[in-house]
C-alpha positions in Angstrom: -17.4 8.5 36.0 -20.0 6.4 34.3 -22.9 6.8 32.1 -26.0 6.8 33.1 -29.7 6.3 32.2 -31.0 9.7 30.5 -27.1 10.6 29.8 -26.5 12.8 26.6 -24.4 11.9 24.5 -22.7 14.8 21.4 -21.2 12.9 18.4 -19.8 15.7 16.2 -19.2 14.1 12.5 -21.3 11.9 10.6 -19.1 9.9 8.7 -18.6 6.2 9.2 -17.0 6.8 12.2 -19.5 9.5 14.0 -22.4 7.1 12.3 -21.4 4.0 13.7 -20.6 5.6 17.3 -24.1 6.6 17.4 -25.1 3.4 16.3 -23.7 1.1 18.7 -23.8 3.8 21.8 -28.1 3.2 21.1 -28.1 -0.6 20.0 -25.4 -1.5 22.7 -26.8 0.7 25.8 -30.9 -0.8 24.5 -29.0 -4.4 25.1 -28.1 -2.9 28.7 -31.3 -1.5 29.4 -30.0 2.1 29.5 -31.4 4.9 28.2 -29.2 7.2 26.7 -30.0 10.7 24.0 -27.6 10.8 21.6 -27.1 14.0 19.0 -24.9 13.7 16.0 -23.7 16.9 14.1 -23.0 16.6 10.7 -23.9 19.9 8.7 -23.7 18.0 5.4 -25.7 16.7 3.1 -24.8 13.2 2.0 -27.4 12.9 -0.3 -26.3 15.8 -2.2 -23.8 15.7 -5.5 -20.5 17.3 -6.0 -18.5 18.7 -3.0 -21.1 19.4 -0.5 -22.1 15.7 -0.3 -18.3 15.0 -0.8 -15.8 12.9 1.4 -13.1 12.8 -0.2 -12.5 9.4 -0.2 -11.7 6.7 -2.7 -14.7 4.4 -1.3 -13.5 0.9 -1.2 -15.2 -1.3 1.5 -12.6 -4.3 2.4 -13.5 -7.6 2.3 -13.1 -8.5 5.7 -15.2 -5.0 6.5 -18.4 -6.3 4.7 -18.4 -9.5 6.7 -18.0 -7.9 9.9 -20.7 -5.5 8.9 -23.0 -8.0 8.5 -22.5 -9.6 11.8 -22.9 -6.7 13.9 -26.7 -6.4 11.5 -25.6 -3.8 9.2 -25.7 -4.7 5.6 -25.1 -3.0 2.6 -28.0 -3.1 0.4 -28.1 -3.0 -3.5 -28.2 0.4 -4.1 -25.0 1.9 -1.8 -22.5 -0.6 -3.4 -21.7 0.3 -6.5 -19.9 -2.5 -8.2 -18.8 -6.0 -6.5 -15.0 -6.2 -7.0 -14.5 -10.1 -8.1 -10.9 -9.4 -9.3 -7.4 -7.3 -8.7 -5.3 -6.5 -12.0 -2.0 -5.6 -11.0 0.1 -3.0 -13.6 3.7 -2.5 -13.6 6.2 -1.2 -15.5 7.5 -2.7 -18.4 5.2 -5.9 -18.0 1.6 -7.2 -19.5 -1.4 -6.7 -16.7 -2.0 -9.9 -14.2 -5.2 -10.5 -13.0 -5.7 -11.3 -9.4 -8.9 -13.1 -8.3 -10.7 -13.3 -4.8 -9.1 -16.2 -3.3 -12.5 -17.7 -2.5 -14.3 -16.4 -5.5 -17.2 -14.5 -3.9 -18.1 -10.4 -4.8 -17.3 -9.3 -1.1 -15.9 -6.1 -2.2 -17.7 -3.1 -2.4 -17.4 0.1 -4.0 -19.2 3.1 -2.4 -20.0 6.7 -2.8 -19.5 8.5 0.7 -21.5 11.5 -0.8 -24.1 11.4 -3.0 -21.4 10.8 -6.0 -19.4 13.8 -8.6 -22.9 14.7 -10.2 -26.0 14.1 -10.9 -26.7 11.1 -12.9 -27.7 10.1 -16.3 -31.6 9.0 -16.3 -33.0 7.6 -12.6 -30.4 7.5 -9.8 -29.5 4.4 -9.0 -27.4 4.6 -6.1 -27.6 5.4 -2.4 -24.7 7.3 0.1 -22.8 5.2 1.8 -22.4 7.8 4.7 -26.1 8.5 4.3 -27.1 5.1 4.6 -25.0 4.6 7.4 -26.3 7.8 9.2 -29.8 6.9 8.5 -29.2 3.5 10.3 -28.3 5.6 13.6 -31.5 7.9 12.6 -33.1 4.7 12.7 -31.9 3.5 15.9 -33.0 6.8 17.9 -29.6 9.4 17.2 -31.0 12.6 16.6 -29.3 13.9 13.4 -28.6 17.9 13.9 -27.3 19.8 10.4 -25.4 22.1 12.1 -21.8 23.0 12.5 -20.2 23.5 15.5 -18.5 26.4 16.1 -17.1 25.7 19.9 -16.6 23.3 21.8 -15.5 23.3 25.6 -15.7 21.9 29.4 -17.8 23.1 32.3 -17.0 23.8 35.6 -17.7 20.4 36.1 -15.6 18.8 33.4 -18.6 18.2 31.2 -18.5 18.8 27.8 -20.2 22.3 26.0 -21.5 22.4 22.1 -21.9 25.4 20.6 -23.7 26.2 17.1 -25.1 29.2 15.9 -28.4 27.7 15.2 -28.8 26.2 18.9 -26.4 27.8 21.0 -24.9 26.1 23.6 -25.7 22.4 24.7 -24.5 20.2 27.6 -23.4 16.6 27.7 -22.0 13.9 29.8 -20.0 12.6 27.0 -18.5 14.3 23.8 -17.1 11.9 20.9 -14.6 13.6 17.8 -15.5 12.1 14.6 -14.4 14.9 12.6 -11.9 13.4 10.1 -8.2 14.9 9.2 -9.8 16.9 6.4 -12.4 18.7 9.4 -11.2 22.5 10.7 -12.8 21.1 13.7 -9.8 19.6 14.4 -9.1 22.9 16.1 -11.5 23.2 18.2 -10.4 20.0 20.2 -6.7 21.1 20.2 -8.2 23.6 22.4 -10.4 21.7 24.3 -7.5 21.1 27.5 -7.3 17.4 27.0 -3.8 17.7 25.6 -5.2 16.7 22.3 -2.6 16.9 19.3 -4.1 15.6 15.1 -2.5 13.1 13.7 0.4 13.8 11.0 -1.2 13.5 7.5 0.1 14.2 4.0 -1.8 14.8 0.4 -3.2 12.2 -1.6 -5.0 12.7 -4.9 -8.5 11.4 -6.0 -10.0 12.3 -9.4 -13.9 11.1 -10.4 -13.5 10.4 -14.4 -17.0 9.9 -15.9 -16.8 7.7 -18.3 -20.3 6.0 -18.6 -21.7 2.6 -17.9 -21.0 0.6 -21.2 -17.2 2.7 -21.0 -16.6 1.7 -17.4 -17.8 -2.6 -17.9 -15.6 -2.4 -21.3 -12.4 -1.1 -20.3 -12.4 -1.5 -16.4 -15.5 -4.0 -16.2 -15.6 -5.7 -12.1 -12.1 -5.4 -11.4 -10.1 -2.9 -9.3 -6.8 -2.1 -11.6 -3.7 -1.8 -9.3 -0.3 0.2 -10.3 3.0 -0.9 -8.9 5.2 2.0 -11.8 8.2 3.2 -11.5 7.6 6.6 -10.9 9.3 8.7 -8.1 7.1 9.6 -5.0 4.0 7.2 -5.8 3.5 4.4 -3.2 0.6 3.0 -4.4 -2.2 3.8 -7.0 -5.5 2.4 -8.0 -8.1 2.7 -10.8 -11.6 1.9 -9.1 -14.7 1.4 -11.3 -18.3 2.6 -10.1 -21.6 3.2 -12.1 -20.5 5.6 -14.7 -17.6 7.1 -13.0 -13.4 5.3 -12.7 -12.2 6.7 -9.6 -8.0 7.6 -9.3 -6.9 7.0 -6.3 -3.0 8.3 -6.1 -0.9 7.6 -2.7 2.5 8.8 -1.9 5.0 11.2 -0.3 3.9 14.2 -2.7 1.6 13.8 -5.0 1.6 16.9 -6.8 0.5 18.2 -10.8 3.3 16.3 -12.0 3.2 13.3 -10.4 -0.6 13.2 -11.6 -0.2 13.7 -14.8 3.1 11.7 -15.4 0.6 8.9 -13.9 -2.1 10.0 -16.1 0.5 9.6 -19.1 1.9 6.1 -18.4 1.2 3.5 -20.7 -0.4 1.2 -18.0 -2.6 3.9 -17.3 -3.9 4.9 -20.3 -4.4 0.8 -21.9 -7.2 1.2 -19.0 -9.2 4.3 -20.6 -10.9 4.8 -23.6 -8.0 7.0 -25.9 -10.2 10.2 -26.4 -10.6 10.5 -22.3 -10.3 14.5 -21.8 -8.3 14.9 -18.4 -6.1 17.3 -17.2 -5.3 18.8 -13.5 -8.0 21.2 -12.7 -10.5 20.7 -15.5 -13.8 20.2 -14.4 -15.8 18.2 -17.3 -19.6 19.1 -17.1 -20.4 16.6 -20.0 -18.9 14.2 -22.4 -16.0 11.9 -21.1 -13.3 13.3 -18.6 -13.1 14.0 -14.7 -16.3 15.6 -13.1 -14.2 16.7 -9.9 -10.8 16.1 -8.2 -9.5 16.6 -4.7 -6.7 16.1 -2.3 -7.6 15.0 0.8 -5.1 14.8 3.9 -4.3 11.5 4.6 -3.7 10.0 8.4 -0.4 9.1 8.9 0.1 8.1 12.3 -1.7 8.1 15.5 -3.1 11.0 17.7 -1.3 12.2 20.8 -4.0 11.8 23.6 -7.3 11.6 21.2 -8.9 11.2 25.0 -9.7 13.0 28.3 -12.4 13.0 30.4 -15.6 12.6 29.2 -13.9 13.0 25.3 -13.3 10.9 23.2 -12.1 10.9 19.5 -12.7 8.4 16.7 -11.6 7.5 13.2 -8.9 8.7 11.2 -8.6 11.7 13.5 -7.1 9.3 16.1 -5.8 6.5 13.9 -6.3 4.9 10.3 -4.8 2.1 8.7 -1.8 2.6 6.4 -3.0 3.8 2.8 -5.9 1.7 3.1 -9.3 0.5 4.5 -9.8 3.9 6.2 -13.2 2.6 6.9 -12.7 -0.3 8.8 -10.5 1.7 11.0 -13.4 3.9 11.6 -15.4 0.6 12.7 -12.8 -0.3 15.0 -12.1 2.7 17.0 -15.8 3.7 17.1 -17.2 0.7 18.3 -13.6 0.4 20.8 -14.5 3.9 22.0 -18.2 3.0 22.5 -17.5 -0.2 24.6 -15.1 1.6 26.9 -17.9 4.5 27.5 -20.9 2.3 28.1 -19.0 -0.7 30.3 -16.4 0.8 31.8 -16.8 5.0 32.0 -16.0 8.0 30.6 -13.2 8.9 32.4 -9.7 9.3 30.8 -8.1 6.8 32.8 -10.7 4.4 31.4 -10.0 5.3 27.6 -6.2 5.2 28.1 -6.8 1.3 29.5 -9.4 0.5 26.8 -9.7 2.3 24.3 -6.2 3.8 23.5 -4.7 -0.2 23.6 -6.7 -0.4 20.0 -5.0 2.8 18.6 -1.7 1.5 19.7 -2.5 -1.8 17.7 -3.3 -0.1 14.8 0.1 2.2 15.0 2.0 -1.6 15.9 0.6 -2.9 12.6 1.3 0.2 10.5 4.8 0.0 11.3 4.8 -3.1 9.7 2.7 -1.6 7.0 5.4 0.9 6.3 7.8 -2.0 5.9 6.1 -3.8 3.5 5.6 -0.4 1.7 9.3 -0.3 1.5 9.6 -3.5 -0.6 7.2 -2.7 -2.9 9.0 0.4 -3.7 11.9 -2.1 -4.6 9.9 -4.0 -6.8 8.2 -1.2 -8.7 12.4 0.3 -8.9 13.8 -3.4 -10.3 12.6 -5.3 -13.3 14.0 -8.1 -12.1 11.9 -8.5 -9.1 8.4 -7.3 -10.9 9.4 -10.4 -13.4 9.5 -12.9 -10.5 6.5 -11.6 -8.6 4.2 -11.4 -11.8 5.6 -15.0 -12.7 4.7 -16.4 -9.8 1.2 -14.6 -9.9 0.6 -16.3 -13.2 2.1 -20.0 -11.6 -0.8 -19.6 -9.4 -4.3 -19.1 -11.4 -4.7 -22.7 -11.5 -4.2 -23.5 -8.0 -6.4 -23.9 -4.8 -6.9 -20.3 -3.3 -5.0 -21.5 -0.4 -1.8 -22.5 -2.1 -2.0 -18.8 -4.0 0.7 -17.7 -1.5 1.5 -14.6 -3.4 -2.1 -13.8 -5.0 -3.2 -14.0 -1.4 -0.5 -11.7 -0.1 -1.1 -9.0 -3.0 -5.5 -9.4 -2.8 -4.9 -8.8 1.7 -2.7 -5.7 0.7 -5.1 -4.4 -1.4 -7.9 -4.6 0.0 -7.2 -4.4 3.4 -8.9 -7.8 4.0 -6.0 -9.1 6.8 -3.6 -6.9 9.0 -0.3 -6.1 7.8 1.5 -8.4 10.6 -0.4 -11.6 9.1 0.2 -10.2 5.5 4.0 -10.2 6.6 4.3 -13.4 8.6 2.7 -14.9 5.2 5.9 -14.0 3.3 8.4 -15.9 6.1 6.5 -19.3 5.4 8.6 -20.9 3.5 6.6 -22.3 0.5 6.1 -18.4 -0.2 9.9 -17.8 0.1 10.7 -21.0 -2.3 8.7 -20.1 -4.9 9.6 -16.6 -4.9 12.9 -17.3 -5.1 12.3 -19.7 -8.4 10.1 -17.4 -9.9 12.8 -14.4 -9.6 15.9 -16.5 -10.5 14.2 -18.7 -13.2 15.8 -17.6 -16.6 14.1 -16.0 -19.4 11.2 -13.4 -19.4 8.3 -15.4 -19.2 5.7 -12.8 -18.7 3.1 -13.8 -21.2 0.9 -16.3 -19.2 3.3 -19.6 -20.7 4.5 -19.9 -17.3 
């Protein structure tokens, strides 16, 4: 069961991972000599502001992602990133800020807008969609881009996959790929499809757009993504992420509700990092002057698939697999470009995605269960004083040293960003050095959280 030349290929979703499907199938197959036709079905509008351009996304591009971007020939120009992160500062309870630099002092972060940002901006636009500039790339390439949504989805007699949309009717391929996301009602129609198909499990996060404007933003957040490890019940992890005029909240945890929002909202960690007059509150949508311009909360992948393959189908992104709490992106690099290999060199069969492609979604399960380990410690350290004192000690120990000898710097920037897996993240704590000078910084007497260390 194998592609062939003329094959059609339906990519329904065009978000980084429906985008970069389409990309590789074209650039990959041209390297091959094959000629494939490749529609992508995205009904929205990524150029567009507010929630029909939106997806839901905090919009942090790792490290590790931008590099490997550029080597497969996609780079992000100028006007999608919309600030270079040069620096982490890390809040906790009950202890001054620490700032974390890039161990190898280079702006390799990116912040992005998937959609075409919360609203229009003040004076010329500036900035381009990340999605859009993606999905443009594919255009580029030879996808044809189709702004429709499908409505139905199933296989012929022959096993080959049907597309349905009001505005086309029905369409025939020799390959279907799912890029619909865990936020899609698409979802459904491959649950039906008769490949055994079952979502991922998810749970709620929270993401608020603050506008603050440009000088606001460079004064009281300037290049720096501010990182909360407080001791508040539920929250895993939480993240203050400046852009052009806007701070994005990014708020992850068991159940994040109103309360849990605004009790975040309310810390003092939170609040040294916005102006004191900042108008927020849950559900208050801020046209003008300083406060939120939208707020959303977006499922969240928390696991892998069952069967996110059968023949001739193949799914992609985080409605097969995402990485724990982060770098949801570079997940949807790795499973669309796994998915496309396995389709264009080996078939299209689902004996040939449970060999190639599904070993990838197992690896990326494998190292969220360390993921949710790690996760587990930090909760410890955001509960015990004690153990915040030692790790922002031996934080502060570091500034001075070589960005390879930052043992714990390094281990907090890779968690972060998403820049290394969470087994190497892990296996960095069991070297020794790291477990030494841990244990000096926790037992050492006195406070010394002022930067004297």
């Amino acid at each position: 069961m194998k592609l062939a030349d003329q094959s059609r290929v339906a990519v329904v979703g065009g978000g980084p991972a429906g985008a970069l499907a389409a990309y590789f199938l074209l650039e990959l197959s041209d390297r091959v000599g094959l000629r494939l036709q490749v529609d992508l079905y995205e009904p929205r509008d990524f150029s567009r502001f507010g929630p029909a351009g939106c997806n839901m996304c905090a919009g942090v591009v790792s490290e590790s992602l931008v590099q490997t971007l550029a080597a497969e020939g996609i780079n992000l120009p100028p006007e999608v990133v919309q600030r270079g992160i040069d620096s982490y500062v890390l809040h906790t309870t009950d202890l001054p800020p620490v700032a974390i630099a890039t161990p190898v002092d280079e702006l390799r972060i990116a912040t992005v807008y998937r959609g075409g940002g919360p609203r229009a901006p003040e004076g010329e636009q500036k900035w381009v969609s990340f999605d859009g500039h993606l999905l443009e790339m594919a255009r580029e390439r030879g996808a044809r881009i189709l702004p429709y949504r499908v409505t139905e989805l199933a296989l012929d007699a022959d096993g080959r996959p049907l597309v349905g949309c009001s505005q086309q009717g029905i369409e025939r391929y020799d390959l279907l790929i799912g890029a619909i996301g865990v936020n899609s009602g698409a979802t459904r129609l491959f649950e039906e499809l008769g490949i055994a198909f079952q979502p991922p499990p998810v749970k709620r996060g929270f993401v608020s757009e603050i506008y603050l404007g440009v000088e606001t933003v460079q004064k009281y957040l300037g290049n720096s993504m501010h990182i909360f490890l407080l001791d508040i019940p539920k929250l895993k992890f939480a993240a203050v992420i400046p852009k052009v005029e806007y701070a994005t909240v990014c708020l992850l945890g068991d159940e994040i509700d109103k309360e849990l929002a605004e009790r975040f909202m309310r810390d003092p960690a939170t609040r040294s990092c916005f102006p004191p007059d900042l108008n927020w509150s849950i559900g208050e949508k801020v046209r003008c002057g300083m406060g939120q311009a939208c707020q959303c909360g977006p499922r969240l992948n928390m696991g892998a698939a069952l069967n996110p393959y059968g023949d001739r189908v193949v799914l992609v992104g985080d409605v097969a697999i995402s990485r724990l709490y982060k770098d949801g992106i570079g997940a949807a690099y790795m499973t669309a470009k796994a998915g496309v290999v396995t389709a264009l060199f080996y078939g299209v069969s689902a004996n040939d995605f449970r060999r190639r492609y599904a070993p990838v979604v197992r690896g990326i399960a494998r190292d969220n269960r360390v993921g949710t380990l790690i996760f587990l410690i930090t909760l410890l350290y955001q509960k015990w004083l004690f153990l915040r004192r030692g790790m922002v000690r031996m934080v502060r120990s570091e500034a001075a040293m070589r960005g390879e000898r930052r043992d714990m710097s390094r281990v907090l920037w890779d968690t972060f960003t998403g820049s290394a897996t969470y087994v190497e993240i892990f296996l960095r704590t069991l070297h020794p050095r790291f477990i030494g000078r841990l244990f000096v910084s926790t037992l050492s007497p006195g406070s010394q959280t002022n930067g004297e260390d």
